[in-house]
C-alpha positions in Angstrom: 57.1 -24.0 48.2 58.0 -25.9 45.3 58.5 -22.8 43.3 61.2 -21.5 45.2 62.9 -25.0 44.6 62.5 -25.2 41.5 65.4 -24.6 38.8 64.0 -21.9 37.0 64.1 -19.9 40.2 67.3 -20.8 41.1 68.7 -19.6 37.7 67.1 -16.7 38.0 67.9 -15.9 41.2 72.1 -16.7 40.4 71.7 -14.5 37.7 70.4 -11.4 39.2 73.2 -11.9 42.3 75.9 -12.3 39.4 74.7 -8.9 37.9 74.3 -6.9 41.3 77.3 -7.6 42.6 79.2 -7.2 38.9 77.5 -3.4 39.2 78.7 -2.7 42.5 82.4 -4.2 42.0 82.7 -1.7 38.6 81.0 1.1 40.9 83.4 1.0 43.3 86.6 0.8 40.5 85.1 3.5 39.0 83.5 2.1 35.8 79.9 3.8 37.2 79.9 6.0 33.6 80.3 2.9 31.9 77.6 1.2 33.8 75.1 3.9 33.0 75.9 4.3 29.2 75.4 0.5 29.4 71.9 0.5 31.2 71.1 3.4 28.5 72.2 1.7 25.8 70.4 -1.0 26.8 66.9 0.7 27.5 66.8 2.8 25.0 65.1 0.4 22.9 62.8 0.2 25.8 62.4 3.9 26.2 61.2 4.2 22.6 59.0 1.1 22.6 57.4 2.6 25.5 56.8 6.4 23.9 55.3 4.5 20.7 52.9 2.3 23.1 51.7 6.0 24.6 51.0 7.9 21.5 49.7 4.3 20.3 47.0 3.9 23.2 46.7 7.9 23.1 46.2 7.4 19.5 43.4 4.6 19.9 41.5 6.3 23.0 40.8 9.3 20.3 39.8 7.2 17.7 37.5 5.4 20.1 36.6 8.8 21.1 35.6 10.1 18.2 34.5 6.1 17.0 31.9 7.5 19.8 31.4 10.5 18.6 30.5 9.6 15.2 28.0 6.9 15.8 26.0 8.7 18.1 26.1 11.4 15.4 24.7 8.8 12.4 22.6 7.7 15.0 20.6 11.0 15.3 21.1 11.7 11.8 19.2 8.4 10.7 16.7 9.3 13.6 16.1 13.1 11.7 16.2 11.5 8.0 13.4 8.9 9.2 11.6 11.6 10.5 12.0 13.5 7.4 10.8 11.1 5.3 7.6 10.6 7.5 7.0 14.2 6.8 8.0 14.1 3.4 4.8 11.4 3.1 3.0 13.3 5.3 3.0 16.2 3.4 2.4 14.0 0.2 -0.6 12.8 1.3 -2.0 16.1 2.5 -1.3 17.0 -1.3 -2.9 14.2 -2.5 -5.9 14.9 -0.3 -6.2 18.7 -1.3 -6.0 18.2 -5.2 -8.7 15.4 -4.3 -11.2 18.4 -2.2 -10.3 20.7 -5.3 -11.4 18.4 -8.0 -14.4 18.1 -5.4 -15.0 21.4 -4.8 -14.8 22.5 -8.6 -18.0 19.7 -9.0 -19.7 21.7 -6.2 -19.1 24.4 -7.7 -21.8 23.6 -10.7 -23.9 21.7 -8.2 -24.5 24.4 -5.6 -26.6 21.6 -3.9 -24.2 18.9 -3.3 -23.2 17.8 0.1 -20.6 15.2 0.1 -18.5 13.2 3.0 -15.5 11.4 1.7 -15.0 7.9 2.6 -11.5 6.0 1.6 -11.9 2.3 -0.4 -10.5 0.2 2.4 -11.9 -3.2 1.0 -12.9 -4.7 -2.7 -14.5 -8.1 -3.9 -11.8 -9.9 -5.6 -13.3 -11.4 -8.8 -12.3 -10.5 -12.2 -14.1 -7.5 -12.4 -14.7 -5.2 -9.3 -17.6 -4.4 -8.4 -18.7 -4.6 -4.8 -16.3 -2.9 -2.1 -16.0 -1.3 1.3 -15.9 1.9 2.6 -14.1 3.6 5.9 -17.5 5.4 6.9 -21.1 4.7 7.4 -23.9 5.9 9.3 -21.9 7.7 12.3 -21.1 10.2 8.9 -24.2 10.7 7.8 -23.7 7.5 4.8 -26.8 5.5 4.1 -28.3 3.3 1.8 -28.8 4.4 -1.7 -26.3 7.4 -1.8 -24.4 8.0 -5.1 -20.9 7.5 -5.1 -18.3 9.5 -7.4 -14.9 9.2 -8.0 -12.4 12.5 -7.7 -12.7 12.8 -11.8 -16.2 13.7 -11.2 -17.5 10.3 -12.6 -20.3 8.3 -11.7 -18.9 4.8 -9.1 -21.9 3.6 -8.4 -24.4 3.5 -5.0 -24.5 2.3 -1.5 -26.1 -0.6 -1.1 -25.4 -1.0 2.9 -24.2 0.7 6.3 -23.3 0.2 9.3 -22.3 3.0 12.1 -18.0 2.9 11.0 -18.5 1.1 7.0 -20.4 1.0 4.3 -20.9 -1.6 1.5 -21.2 -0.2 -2.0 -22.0 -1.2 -5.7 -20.5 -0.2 -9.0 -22.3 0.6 -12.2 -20.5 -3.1 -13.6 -22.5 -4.8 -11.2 -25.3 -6.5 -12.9 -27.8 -5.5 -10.0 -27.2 -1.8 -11.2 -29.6 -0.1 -13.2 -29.4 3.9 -13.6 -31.4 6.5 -15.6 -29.3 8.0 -18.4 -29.3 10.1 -21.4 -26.8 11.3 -24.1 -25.3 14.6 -23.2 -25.2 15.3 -27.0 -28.7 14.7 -28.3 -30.6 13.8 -25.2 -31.7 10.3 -25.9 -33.1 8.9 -23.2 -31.9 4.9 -22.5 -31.0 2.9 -18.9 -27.3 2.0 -17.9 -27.0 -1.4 -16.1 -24.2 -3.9 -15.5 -23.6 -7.3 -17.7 -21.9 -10.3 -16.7 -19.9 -10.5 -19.6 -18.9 -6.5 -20.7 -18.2 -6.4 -16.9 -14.9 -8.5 -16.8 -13.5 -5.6 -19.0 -14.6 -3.0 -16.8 -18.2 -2.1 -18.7 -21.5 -1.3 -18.8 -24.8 -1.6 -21.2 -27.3 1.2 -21.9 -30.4 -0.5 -22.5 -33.7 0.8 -24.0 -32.6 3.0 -26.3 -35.2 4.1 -29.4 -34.9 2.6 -32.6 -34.5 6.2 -34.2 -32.3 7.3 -31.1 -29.4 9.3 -32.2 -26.2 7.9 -30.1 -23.1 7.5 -31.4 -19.4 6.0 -30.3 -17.4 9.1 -28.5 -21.1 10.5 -26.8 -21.0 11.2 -22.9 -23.5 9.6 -20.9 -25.0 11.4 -17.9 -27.8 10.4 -15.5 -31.3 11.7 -16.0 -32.3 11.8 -12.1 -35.3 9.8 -13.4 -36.9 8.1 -10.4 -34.9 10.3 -7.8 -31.9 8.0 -7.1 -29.3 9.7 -8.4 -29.4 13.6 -9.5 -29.4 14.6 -12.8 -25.9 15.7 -14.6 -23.6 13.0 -13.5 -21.4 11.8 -15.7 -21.5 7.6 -16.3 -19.4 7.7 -18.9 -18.6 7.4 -22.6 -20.1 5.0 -25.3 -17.7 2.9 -26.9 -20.2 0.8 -29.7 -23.3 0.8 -30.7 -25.1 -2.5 -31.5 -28.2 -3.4 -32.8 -29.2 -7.1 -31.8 -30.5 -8.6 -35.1 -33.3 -10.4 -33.3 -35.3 -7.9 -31.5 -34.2 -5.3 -33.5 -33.5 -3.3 -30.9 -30.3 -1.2 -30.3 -28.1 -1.3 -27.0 -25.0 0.7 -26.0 -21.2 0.3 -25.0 -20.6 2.7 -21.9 -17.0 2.8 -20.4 -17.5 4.4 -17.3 -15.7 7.5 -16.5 -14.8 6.3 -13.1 -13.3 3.3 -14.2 -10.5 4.7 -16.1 -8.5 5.8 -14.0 -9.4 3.6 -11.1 -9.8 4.9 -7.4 -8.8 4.3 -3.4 -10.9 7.1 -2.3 -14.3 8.4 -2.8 -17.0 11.3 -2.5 -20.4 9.7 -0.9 -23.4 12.1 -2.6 -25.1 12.9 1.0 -27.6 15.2 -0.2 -29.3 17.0 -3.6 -31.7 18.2 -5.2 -34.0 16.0 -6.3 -34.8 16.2 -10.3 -38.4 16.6 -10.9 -39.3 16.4 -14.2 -41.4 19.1 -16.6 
């Protein structure tokens, strides 16, 4: 083997013969003590080295121990805060949901005959001024064409112009294809809420065929009459914001903001059933 030949070998080889037989020579004159203080002298170094790698690799086999320990530990902790916080929404929608059904049931309260079936908003026409969108429930719920809408601050949205079995299509009281009997609260003049192309793109309505002698004035709340059965009487549209009088015709027209609009909505009450309003 060319190993064996080699010089390194043989140097190595010399040296370890040179330093057996110089032990065994002082061994047998006597110098054995010597030799051993020597050898401790000599791996003493060693000896300590050694105890330092121990408690070293001791050392690191409990940090990767508890390395271990520690992740699996954030790990479960990150699992339980996740899950927190998905209850922590949970529970915030629940709470969203009741103080809706309270505001609800509060409106039911002074309308003994009101049946309603909540729908959520789950689609909306996008235009500058909304006034067509989609709703998470149709006719499987009982939702059909023609049902009033309200919003959870009791205000008038609008109607349902469309269902299927899972959705529904619905209008708002911007829309210029709306048209709803309406009065004022305050002195009961008598008038028809519709949409406009232009007062929609700030979020209004018109109330139209109001008497020249009509008393209505900027701050009145506007309420449905149930005239012609569409929608029940005592909803509230919402509030006139100018009176105008157009200088041609003479005749005198209305402002409404409606109340639903003002504070804007993702979920809604769908009017299933009521009384219908028969006039005296």
């Amino acid at each position: 083997m060319k190993f064996f030949k080699s010089k390194f070998f043989v140097i190595t080889a010399l040296i370890a013969v040179i330093i057996a037989v110089t032990f065994t020579v002082m061994s047998a004159l006597g110098y054995s003590s010597y030799i051993k203080s020597g050898l401790n002298t000599v791996l003493t170094p060693f000896r300590l080295l050694a105890d330092k790698t121990g408690e070293a690799l001791e050392g690191y086999a409990a940090y990767i121990t508890e390395f271990d320990r520690l992740k699996a530990e954030n790990k479960e902790l990150k699992n339980r805060i996740e899950q927190m916080q998905g209850e922590v929404q949970a529970a915030a929608a629940i709470r969203e949901e009741n103080e809706q059904f309270r505001k609800y049931l509060e409106i039911k309260a002074e309308h003994l005959d009101y049946t309603f079936e909540n729908a959520a908003v789950i689609g909306r026409e996008s235009n500058n001024y909304m006034t067509v969108f989609t709703l998470s429930k149709g006719k499987n719920y009982g939702i059909e064409a023609g049902m009033p809408i309200i919003a959870e601050n009791g205000g008038l949205i609008g109607g349902v112009t469309d269902a299927g079995g899972t959705w529904a299509s619905a209008s708002s009281l911007t829309d210029p294809s709306s048209a709803v009997g309406a009065y004022v609260e305050r002195s009961l003049a008598a008038g028809i809420v519709s949409g406009d192309y232009t007062l929609g793109r700030s979020g209004l309505c018109k109330m139209n065929y109001i008497s020249d002698g009509a008393d209505i004035q900027v701050g009145d709340r506007i309420l449905t009459s149930g005239i012609g059965s569409v929608y029940p009487r005592g909803l509230v549209i919402g509030t006139v914001t100018e009176v105008v009088t157009d200088e041609n015709t003479r005749s005198k027209y209305a402002v409404v903001r409606p109340l639903a609009e003002q504070t804007g909505f993702s979920s809604v009450m769908v009017l299933t059933s009521y009384e219908k309003y028969v006039e005296n």
